[in-house]
PDB file of N, CA, C and O in Angstrom:
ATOM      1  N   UNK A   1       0.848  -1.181   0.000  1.00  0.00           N
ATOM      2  CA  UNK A   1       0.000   0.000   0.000  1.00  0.00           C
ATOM      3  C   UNK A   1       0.891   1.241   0.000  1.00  0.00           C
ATOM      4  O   UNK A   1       1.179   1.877   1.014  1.00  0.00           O
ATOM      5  N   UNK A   2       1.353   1.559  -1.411  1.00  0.00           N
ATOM      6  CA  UNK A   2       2.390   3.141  -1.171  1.00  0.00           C
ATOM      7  C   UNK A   2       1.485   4.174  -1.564  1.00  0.00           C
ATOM      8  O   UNK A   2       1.834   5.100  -2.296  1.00  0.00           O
ATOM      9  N   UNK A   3       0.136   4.023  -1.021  1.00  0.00           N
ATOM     10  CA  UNK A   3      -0.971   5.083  -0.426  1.00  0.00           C
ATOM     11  C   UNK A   3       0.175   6.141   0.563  1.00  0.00           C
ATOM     12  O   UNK A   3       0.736   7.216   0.349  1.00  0.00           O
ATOM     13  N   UNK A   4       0.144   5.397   1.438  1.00  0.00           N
ATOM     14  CA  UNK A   4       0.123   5.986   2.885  1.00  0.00           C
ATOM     15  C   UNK A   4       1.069   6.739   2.543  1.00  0.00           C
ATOM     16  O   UNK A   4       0.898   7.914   2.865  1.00  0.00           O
ATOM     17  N   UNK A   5       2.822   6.303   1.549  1.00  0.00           N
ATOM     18  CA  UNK A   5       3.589   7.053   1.733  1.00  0.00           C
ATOM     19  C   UNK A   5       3.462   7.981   0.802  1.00  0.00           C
ATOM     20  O   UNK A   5       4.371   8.782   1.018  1.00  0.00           O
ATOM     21  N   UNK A   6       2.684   8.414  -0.352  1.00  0.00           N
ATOM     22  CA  UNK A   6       2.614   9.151  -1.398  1.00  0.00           C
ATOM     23  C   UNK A   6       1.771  10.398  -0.684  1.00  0.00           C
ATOM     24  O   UNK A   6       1.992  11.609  -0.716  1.00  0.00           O
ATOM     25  N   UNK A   7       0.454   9.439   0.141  1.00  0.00           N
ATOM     26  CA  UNK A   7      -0.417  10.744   0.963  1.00  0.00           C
ATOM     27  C   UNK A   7       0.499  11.529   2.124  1.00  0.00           C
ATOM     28  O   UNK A   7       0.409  12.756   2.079  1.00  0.00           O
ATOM     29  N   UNK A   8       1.331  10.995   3.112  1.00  0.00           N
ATOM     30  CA  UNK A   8       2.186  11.528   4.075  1.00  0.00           C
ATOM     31  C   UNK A   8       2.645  12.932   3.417  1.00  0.00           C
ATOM     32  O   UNK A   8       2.103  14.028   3.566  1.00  0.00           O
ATOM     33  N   UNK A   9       4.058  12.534   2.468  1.00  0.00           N
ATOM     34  CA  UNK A   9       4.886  13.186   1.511  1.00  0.00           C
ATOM     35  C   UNK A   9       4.108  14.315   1.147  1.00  0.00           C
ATOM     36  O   UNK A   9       4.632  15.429   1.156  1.00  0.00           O
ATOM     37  N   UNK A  10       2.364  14.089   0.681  1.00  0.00           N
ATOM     38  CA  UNK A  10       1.767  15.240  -0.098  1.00  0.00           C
ATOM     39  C   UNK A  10       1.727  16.326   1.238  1.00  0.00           C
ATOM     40  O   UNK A  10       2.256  17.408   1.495  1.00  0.00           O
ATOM     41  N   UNK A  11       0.626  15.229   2.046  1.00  0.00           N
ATOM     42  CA  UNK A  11       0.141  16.383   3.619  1.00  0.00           C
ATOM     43  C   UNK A  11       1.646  17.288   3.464  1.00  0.00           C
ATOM     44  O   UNK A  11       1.770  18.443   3.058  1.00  0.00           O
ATOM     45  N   UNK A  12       2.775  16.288   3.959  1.00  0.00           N
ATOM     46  CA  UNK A  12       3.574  17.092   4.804  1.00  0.00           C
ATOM     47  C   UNK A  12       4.156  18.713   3.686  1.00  0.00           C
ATOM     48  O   UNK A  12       4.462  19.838   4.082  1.00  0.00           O
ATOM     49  N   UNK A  13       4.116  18.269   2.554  1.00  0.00           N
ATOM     50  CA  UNK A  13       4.337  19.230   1.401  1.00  0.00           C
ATOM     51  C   UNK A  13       3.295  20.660   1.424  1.00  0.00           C
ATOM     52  O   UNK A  13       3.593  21.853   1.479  1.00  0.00           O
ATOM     53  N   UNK A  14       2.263  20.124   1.372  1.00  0.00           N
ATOM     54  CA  UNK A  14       0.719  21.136   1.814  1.00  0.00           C
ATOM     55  C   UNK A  14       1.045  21.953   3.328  1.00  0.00           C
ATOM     56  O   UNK A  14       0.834  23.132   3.611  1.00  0.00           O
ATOM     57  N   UNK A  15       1.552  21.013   4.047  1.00  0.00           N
ATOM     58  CA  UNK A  15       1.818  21.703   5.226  1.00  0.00           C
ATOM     59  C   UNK A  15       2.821  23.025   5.441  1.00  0.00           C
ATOM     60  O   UNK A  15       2.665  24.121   5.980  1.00  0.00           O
ATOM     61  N   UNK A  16       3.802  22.446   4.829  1.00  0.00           N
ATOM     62  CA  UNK A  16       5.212  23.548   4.414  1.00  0.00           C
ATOM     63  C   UNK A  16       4.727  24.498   4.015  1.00  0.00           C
ATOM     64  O   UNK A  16       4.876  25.491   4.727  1.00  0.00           O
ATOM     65  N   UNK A  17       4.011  24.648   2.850  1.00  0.00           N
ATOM     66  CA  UNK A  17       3.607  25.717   2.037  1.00  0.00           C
ATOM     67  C   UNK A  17       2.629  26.558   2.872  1.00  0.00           C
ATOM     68  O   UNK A  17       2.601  27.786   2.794  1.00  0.00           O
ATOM     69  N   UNK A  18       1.789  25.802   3.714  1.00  0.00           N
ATOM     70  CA  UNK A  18       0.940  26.223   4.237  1.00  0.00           C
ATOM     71  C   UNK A  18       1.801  27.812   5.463  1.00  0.00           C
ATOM     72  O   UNK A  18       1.538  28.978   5.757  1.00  0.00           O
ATOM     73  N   UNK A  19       2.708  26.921   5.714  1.00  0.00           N
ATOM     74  CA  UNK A  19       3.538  27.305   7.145  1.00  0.00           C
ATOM     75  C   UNK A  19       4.381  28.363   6.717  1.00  0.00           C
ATOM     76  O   UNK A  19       4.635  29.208   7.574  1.00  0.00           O
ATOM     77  N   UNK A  20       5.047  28.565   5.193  1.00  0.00           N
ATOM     78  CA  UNK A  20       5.554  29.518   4.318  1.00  0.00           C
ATOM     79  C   UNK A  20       5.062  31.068   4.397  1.00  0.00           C
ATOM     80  O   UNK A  20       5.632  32.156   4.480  1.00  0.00           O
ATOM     81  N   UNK A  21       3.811  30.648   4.333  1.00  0.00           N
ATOM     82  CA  UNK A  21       2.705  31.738   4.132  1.00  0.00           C
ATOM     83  C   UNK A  21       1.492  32.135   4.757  1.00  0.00           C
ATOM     84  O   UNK A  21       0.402  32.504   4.321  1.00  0.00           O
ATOM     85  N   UNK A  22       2.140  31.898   6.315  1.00  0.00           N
ATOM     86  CA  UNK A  22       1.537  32.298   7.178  1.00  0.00           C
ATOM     87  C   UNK A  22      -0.151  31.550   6.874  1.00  0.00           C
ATOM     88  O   UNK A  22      -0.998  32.441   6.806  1.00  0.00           O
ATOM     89  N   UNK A  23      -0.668  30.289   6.711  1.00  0.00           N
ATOM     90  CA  UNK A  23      -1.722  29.810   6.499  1.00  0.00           C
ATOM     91  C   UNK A  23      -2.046  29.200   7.925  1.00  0.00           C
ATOM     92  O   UNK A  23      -1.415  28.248   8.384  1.00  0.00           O
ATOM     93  N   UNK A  24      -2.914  29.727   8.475  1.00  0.00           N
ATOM     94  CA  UNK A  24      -2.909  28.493   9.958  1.00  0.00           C
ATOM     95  C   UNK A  24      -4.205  27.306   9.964  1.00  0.00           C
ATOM     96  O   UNK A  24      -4.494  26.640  10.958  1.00  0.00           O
ATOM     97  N   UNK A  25      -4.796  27.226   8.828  1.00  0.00           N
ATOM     98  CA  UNK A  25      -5.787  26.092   8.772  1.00  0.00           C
ATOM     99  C   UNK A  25      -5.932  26.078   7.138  1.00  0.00           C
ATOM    100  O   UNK A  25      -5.970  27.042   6.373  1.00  0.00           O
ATOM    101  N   UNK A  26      -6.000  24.665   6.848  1.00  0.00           N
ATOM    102  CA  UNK A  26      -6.344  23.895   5.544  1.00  0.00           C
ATOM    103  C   UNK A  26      -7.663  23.534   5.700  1.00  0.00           C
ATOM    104  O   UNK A  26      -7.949  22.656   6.514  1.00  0.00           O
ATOM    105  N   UNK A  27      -8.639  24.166   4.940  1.00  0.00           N
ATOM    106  CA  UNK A  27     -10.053  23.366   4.808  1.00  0.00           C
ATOM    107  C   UNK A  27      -9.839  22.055   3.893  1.00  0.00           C
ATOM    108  O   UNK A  27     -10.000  20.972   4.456  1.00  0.00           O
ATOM    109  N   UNK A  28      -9.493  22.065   2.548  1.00  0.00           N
ATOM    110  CA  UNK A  28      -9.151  21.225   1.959  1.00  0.00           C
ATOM    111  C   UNK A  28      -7.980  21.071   0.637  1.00  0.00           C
ATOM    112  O   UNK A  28      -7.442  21.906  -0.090  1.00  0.00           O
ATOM    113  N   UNK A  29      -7.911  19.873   0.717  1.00  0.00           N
ATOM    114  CA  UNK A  29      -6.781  19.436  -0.310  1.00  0.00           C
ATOM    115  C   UNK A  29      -7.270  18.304  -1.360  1.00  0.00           C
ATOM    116  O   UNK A  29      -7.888  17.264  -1.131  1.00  0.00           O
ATOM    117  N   UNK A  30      -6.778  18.855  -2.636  1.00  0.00           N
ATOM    118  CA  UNK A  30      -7.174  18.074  -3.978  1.00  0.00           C
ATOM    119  C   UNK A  30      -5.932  17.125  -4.506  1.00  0.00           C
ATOM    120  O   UNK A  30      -4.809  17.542  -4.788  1.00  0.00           O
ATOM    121  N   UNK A  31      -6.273  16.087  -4.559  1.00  0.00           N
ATOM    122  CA  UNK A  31      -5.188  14.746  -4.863  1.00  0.00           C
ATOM    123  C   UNK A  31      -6.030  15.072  -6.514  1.00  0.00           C
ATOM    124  O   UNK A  31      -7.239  15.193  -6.713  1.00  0.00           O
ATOM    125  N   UNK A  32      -4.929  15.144  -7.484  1.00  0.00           N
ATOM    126  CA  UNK A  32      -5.534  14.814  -8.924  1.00  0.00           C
ATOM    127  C   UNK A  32      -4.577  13.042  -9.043  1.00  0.00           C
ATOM    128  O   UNK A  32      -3.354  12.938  -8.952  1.00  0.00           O
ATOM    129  N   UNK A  33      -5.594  11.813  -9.268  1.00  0.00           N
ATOM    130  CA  UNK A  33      -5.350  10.443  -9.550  1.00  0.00           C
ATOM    131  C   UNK A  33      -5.605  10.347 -10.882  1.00  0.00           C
ATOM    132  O   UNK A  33      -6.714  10.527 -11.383  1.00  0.00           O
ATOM    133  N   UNK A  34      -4.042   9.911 -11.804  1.00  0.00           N
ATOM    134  CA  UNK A  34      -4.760   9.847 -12.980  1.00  0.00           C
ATOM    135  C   UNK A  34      -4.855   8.019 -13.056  1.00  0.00           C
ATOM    136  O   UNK A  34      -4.150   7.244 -12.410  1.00  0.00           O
ATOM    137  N   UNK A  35      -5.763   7.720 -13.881  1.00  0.00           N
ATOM    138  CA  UNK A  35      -6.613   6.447 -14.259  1.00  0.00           C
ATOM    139  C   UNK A  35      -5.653   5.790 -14.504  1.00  0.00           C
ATOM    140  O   UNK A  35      -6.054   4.628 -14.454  1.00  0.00           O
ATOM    141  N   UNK A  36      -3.918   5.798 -14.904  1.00  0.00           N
ATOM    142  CA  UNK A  36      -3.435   5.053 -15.513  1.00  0.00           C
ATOM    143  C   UNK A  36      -2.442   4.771 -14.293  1.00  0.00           C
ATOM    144  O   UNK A  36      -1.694   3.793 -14.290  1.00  0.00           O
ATOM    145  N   UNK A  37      -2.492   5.611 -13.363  1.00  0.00           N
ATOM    146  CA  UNK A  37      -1.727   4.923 -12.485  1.00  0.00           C
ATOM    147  C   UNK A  37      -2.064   3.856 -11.493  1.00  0.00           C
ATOM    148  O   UNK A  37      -3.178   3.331 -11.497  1.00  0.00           O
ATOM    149  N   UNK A  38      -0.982   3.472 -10.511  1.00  0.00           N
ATOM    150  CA  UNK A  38      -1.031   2.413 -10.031  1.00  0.00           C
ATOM    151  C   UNK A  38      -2.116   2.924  -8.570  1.00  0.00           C
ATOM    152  O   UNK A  38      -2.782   2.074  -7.979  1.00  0.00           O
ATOM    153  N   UNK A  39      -2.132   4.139  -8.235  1.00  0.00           N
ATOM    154  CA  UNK A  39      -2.714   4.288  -7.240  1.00  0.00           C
ATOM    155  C   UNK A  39      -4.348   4.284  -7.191  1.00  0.00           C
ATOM    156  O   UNK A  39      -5.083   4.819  -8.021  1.00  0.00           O
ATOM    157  N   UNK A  40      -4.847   3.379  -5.741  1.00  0.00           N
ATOM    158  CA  UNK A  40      -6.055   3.688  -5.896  1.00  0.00           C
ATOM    159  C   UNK A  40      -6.588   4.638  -4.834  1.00  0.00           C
ATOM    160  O   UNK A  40      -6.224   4.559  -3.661  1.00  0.00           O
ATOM    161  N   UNK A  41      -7.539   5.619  -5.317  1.00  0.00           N
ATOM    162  CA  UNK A  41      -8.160   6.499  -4.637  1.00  0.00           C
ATOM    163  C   UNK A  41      -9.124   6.299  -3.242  1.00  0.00           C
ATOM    164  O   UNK A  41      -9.579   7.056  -2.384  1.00  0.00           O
ATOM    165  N   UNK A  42      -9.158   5.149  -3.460  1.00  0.00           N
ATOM    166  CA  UNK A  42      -9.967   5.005  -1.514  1.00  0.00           C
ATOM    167  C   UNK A  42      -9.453   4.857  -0.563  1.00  0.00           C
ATOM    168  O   UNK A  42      -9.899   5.269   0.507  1.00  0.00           O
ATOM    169  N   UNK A  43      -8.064   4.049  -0.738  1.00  0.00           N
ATOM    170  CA  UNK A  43      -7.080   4.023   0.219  1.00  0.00           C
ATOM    171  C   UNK A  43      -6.453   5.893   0.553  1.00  0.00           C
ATOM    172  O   UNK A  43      -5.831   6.324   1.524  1.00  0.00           O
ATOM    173  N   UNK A  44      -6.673   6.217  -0.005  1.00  0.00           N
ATOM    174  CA  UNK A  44      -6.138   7.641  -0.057  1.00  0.00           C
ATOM    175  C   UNK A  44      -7.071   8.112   0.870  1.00  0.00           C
ATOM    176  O   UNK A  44      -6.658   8.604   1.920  1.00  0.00           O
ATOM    177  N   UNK A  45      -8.487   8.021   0.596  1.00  0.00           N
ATOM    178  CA  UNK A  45      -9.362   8.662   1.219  1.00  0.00           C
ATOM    179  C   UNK A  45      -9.874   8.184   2.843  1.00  0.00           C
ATOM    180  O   UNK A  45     -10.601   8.792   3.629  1.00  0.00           O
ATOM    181  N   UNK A  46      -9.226   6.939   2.974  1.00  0.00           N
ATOM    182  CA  UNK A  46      -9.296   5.983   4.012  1.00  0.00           C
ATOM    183  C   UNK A  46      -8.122   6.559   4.784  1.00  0.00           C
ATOM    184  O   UNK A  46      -8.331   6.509   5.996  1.00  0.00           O
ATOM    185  N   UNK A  47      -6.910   7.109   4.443  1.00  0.00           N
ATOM    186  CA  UNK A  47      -5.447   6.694   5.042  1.00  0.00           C
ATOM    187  C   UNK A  47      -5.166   8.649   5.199  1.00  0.00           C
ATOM    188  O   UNK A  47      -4.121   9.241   5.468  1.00  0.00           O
ATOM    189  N   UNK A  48      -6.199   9.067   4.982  1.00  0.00           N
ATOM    190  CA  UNK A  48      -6.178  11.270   5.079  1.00  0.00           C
ATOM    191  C   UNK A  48      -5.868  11.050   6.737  1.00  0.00           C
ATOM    192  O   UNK A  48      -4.774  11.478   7.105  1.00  0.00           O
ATOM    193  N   UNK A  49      -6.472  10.611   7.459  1.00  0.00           N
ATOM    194  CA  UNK A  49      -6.846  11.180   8.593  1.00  0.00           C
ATOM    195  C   UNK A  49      -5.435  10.541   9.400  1.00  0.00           C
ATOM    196  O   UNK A  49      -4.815  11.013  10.353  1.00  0.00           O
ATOM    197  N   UNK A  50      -5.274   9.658   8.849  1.00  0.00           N
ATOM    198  CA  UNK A  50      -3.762   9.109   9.576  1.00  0.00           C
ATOM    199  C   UNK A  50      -2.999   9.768   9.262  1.00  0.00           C
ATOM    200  O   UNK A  50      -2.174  10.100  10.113  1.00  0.00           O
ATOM    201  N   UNK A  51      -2.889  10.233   8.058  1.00  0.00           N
ATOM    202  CA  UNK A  51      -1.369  11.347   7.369  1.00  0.00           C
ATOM    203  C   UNK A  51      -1.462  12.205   8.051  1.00  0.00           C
ATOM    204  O   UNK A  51      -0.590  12.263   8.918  1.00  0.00           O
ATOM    205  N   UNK A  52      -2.616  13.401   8.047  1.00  0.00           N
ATOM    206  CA  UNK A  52      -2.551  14.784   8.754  1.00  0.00           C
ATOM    207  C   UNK A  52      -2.278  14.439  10.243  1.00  0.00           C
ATOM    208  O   UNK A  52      -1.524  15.226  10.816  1.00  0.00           O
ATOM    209  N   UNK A  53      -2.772  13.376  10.986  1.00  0.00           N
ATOM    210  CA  UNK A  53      -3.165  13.988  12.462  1.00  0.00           C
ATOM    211  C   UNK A  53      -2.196  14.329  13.329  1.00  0.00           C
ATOM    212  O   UNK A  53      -2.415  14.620  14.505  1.00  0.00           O
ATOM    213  N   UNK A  54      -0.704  14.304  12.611  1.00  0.00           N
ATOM    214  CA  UNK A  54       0.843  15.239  12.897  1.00  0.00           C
ATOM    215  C   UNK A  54       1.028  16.555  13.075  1.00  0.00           C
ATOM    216  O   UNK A  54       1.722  17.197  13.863  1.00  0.00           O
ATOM    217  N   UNK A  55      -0.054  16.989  11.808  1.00  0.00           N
ATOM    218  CA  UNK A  55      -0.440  18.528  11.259  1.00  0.00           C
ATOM    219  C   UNK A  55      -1.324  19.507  11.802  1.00  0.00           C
ATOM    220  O   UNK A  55      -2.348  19.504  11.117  1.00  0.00           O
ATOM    221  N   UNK A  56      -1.395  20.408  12.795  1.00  0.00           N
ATOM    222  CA  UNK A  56      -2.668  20.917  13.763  1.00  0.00           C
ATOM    223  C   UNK A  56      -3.219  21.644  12.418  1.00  0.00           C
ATOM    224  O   UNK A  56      -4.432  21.814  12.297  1.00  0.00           O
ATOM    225  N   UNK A  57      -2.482  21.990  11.598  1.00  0.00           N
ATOM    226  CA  UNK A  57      -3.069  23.639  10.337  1.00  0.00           C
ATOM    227  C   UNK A  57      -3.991  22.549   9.351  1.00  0.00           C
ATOM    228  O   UNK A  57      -4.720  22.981   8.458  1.00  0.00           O
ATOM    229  N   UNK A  58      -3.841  20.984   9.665  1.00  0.00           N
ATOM    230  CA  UNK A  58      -4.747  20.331   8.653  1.00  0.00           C
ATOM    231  C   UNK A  58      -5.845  19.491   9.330  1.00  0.00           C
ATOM    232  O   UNK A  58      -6.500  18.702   8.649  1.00  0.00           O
ATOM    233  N   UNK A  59      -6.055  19.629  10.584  1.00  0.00           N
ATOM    234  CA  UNK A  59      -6.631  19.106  11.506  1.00  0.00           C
ATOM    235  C   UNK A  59      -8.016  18.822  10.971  1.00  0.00           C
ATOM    236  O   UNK A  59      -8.465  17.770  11.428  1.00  0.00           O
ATOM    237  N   UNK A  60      -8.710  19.363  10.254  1.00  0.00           N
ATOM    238  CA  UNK A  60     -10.469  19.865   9.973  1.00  0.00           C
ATOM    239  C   UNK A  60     -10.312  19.612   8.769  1.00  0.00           C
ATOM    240  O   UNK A  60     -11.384  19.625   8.163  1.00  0.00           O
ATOM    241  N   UNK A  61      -9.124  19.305   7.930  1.00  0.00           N
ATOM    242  CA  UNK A  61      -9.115  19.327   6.328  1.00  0.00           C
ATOM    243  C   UNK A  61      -9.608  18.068   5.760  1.00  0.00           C
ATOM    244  O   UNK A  61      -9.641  16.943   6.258  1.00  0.00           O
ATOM    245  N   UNK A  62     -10.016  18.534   4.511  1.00  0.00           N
ATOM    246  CA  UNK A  62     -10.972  17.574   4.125  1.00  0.00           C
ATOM    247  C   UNK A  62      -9.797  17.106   2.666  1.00  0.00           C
ATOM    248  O   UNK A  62      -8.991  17.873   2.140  1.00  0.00           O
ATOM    249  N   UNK A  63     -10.045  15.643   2.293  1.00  0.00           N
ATOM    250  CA  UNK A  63      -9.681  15.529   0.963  1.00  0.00           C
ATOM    251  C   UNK A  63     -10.381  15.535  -0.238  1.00  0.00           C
ATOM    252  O   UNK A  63     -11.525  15.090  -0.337  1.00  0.00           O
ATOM    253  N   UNK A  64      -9.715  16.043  -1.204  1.00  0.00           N
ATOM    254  CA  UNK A  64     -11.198  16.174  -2.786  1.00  0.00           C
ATOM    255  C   UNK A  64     -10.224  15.025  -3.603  1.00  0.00           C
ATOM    256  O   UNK A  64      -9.068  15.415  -3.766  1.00  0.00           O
ATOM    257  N   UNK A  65     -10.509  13.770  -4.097  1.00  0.00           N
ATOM    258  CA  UNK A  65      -9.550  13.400  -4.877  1.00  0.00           C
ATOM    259  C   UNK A  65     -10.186  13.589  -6.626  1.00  0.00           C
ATOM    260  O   UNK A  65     -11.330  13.333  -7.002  1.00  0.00           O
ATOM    261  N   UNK A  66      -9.094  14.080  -7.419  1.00  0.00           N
ATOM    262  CA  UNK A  66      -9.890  14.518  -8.912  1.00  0.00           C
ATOM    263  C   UNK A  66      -9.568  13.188 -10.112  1.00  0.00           C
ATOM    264  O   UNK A  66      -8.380  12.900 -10.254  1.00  0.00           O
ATOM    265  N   UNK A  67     -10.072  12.804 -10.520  1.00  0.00           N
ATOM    266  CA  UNK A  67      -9.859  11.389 -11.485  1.00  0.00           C
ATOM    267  C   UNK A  67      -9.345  12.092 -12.684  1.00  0.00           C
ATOM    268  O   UNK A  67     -10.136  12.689 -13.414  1.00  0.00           O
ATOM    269  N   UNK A  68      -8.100  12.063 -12.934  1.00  0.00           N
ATOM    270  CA  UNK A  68      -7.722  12.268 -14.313  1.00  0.00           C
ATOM    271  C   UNK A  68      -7.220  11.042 -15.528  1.00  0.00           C
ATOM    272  O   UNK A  68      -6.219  10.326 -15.557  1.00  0.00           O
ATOM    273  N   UNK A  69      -8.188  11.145 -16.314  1.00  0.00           N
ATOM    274  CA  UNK A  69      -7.168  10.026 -17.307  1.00  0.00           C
ATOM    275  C   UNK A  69      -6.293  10.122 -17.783  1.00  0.00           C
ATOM    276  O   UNK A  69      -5.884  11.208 -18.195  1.00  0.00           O
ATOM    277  N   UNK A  70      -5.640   8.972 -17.914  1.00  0.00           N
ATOM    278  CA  UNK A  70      -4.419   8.829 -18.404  1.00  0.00           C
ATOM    279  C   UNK A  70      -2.954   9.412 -17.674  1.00  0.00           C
ATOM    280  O   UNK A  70      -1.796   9.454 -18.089  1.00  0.00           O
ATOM    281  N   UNK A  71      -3.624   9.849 -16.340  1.00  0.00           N
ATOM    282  CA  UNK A  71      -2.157  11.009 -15.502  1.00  0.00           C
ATOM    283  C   UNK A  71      -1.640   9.950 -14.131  1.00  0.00           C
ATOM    284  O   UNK A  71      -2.100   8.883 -13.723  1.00  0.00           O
ATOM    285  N   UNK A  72      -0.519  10.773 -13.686  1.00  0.00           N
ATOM    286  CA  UNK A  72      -0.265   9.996 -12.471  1.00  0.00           C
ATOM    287  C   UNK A  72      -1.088  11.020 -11.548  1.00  0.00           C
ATOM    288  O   UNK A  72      -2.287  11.252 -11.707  1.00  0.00           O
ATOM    289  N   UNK A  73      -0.252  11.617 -10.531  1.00  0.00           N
ATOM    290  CA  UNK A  73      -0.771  12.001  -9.027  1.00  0.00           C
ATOM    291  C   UNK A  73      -0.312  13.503  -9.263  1.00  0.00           C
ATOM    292  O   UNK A  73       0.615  13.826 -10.006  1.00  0.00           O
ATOM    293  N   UNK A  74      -0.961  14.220  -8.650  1.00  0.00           N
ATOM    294  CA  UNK A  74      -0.759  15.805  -9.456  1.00  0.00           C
ATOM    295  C   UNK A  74      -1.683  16.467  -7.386  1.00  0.00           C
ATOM    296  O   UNK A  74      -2.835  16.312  -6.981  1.00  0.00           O
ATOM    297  N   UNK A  75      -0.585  17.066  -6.765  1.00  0.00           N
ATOM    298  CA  UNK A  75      -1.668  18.243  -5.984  1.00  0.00           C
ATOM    299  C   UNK A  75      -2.004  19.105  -6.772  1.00  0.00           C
ATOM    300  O   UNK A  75      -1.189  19.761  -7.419  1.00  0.00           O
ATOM    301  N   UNK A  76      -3.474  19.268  -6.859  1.00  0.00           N
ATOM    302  CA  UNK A  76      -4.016  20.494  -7.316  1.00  0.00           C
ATOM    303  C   UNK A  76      -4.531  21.525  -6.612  1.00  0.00           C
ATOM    304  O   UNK A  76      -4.548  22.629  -7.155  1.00  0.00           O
ATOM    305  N   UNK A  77      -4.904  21.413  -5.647  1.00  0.00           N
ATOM    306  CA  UNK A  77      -5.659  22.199  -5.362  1.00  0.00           C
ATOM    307  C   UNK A  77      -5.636  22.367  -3.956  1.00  0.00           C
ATOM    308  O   UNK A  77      -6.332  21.542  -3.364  1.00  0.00           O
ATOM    309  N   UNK A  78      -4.874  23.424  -3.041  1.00  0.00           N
ATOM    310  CA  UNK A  78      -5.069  23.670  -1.474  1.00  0.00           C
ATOM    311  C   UNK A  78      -6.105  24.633  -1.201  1.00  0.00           C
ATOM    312  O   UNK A  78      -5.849  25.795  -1.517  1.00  0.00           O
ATOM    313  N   UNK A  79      -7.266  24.377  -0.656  1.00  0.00           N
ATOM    314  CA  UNK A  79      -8.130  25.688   0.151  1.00  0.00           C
ATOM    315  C   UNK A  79      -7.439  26.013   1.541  1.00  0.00           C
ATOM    316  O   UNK A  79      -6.769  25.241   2.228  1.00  0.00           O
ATOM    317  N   UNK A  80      -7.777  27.414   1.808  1.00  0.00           N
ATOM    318  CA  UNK A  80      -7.189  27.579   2.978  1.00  0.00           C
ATOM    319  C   UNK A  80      -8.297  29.153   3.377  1.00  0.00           C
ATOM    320  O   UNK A  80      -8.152  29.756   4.440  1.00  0.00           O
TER     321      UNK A  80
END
């Protein structure tokens, strides 16, 4: 399952940026999954709450995951 370590890596990435720029809460974060990769999207959505709960600024954050064909794994999208 290299869910867990692809989602960790992202949070902790979202987090940095977050922490860069003075952000002190993440409502949500967009995983773009493209169709051709190996990853599947429920484990992702199953394995959010274990990645962040390190992170207080992602505590309440929600995940959006976006289905792209033919792509790998793309962050798109941080609300804050």
């Amino acid at each position: 399952m290299h869910e867990l370590g692809v989602l960790s890596r992202a949070v902790s990435k979202v987090n940095g940026i977050a922490e860069q720029n003075g952000i002190e809460r993440i409502k949500f974060m967009t995983l773009e999954v493209g169709t051709e990769s190996t990853f599947v999207p429920v484990f992702f959505e199953k394995l959010f709450p274990l990645a962040k709960e390190s992170y207080p600024r992602l505590r309440d954050a929600e995940l959006k995951i976006a289905l792209a064909p033919g792509k790998g794994l793309i962050i798109k999208e941080i609300g804050y």
